[in-house]
N, C-alpha and C positions, 0 to 999 in steps of 0.2 A: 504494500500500500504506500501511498506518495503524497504528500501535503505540501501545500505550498509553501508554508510561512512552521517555525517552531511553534509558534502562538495555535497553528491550527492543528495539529501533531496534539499537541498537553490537553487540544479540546477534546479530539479524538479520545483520548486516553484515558480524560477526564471522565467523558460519557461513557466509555465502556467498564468503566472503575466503577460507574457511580460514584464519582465523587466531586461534591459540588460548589459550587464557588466558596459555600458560607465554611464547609470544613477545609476547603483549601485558607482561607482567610484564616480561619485560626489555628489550624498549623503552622502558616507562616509567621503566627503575630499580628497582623493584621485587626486594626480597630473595628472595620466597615469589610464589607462585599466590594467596594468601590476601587480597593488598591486592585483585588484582580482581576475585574471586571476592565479595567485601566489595561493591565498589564496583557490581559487578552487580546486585546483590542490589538491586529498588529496595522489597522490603518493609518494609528496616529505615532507608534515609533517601534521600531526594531528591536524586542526584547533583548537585555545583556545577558552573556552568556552566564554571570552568575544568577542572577536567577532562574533563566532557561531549565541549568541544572539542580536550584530548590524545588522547583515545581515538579521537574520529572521525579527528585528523590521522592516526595511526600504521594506521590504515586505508584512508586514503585517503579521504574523504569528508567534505563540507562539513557546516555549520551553515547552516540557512534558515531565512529567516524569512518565510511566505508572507502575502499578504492571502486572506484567507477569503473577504469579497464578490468580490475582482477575481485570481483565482487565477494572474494573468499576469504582476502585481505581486509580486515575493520581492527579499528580499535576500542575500547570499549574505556570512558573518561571516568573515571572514580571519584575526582576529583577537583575542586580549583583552586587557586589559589587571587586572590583580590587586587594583590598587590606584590608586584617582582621583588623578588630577598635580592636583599644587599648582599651583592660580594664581599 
């Protein structure tokens, strides 16, 4: 399956979770419905990759990163980090 935006992918995911805006909201901390209901939205801005991967954690589902030519090759993202460590 193929989504256009990460934003429509977590919705995907979301719906087939059951799991809805108001329990993604307070997983994340989240005061209102309205930070994710924002955050979904990808008409108004290009989700960041850290939250991309809060939202797939609290769903259960990873971050990949496949090769396009060799489709057998992917990476599977565990992790981010915010901010580059100092040398």
């Amino acid at each position: 399956m193929d989504a256009k935006s990460i934003e429509e992918a977590l919705r995907i995911f979301m719906k087939d979770k059951h799991i809805t805006q108001t329990k993604m909201a307070g997983e994340l901390g989240y005061k209102t419905v309205a930070g994710i209901t924002n955050r979904l939205d990808s008409s108004k801005n290009s989700m960041r990759f850290d939250m991309a991967y809060k939202f797939a954690n609290v769903i259960g589902c990873d971050l990949v990163l496949r090769d396009r030519e060799n489709p057998e090759k992917e990476i599977v993202i565990r992790g981010y980090k915010s901010k580059p460590e100092d040398n």
